[in-house]
C-alpha positions in Angstrom: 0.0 0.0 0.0 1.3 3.2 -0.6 2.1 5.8 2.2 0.7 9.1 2.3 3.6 11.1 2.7 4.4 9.3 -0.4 1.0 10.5 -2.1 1.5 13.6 -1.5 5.2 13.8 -2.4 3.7 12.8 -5.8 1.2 15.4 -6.2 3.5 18.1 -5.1 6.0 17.2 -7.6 2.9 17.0 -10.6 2.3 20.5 -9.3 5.3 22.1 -9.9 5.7 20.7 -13.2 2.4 21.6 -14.2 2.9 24.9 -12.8 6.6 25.9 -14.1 5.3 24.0 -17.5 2.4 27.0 -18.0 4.9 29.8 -16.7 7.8 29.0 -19.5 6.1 30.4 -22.5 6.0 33.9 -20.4 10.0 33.9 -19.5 11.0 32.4 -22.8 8.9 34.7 -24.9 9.4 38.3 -22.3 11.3 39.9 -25.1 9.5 39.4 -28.1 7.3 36.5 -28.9 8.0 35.2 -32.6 5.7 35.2 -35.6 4.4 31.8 -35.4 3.5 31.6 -31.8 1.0 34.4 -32.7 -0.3 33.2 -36.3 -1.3 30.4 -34.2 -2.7 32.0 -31.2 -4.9 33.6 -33.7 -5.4 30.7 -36.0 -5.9 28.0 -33.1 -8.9 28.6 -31.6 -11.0 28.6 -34.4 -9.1 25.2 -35.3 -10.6 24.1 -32.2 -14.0 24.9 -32.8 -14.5 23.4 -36.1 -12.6 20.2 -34.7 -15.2 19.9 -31.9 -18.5 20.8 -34.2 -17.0 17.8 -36.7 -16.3 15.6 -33.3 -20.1 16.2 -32.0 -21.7 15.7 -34.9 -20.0 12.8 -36.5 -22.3 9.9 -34.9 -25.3 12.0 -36.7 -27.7 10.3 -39.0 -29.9 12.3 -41.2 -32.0 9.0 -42.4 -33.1 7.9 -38.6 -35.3 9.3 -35.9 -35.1 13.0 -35.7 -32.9 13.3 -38.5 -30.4 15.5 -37.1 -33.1 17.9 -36.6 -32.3 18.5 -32.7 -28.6 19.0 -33.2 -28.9 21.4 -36.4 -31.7 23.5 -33.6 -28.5 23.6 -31.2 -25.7 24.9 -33.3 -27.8 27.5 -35.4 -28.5 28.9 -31.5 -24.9 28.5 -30.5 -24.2 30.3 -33.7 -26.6 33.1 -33.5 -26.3 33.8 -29.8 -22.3 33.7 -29.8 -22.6 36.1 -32.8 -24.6 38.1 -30.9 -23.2 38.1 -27.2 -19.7 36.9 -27.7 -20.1 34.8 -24.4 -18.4 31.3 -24.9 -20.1 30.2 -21.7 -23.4 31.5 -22.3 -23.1 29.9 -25.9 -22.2 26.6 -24.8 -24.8 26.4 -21.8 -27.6 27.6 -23.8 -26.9 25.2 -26.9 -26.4 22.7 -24.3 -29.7 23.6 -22.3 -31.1 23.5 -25.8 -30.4 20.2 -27.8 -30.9 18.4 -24.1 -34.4 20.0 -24.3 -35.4 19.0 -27.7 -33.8 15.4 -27.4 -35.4 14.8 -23.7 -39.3 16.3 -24.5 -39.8 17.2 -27.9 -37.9 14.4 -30.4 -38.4 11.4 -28.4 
């Protein structure tokens, strides 16, 4: 069994790593930060979006049950309402609140 000084040891040490791991980019870069580092800061987290709207609607199928009806609802009102507020946790709780709605009580 392992001890707990030793559990702790072991989360102190994943700590400081993770810690002095997210505070490098800030001493490495203090002077100027190159080119690339901010085409992709700017190009990355739209990257990311489209990678996660291809991820959660992969397993959709247009020919079966609500024919992707629900989930079309959901991302035209994460669309419209991010457009509009520019809230990424307002958008993602409302097309969340949404699509669980529709799939729970109206496409059953």
């Amino acid at each position: 069994m392992i001890d707990v000084s030793h559990s702790l040891i072991i989360i102190a040490v994943m700590s400081l790593v993770t810690v002095a791991l997210r505070l490098l980019p800030y001493f490495v870069f203090s002077k100027n930060t190159p080119k690339a580092v901010l085409y992709l800061g700017n190009v990355l987290p739209y990257s990311i979006v489209a990678m996660l709207l291809v991820y959660c609607l992969k397993d959709v199928d247009i020919t079966a049950g609500s024919h992707g009806i629900p989930e079309a609802i959901a991302v035209v009102i994460a669309a419209v309402l991010h457009k509009w507020k520019h809230n990424t946790l307002l958008t993602i709780l409302a097309a969340t609140i949404c699509y669980m709605l529709l799939v729970q009580k109206l496409f059953i």
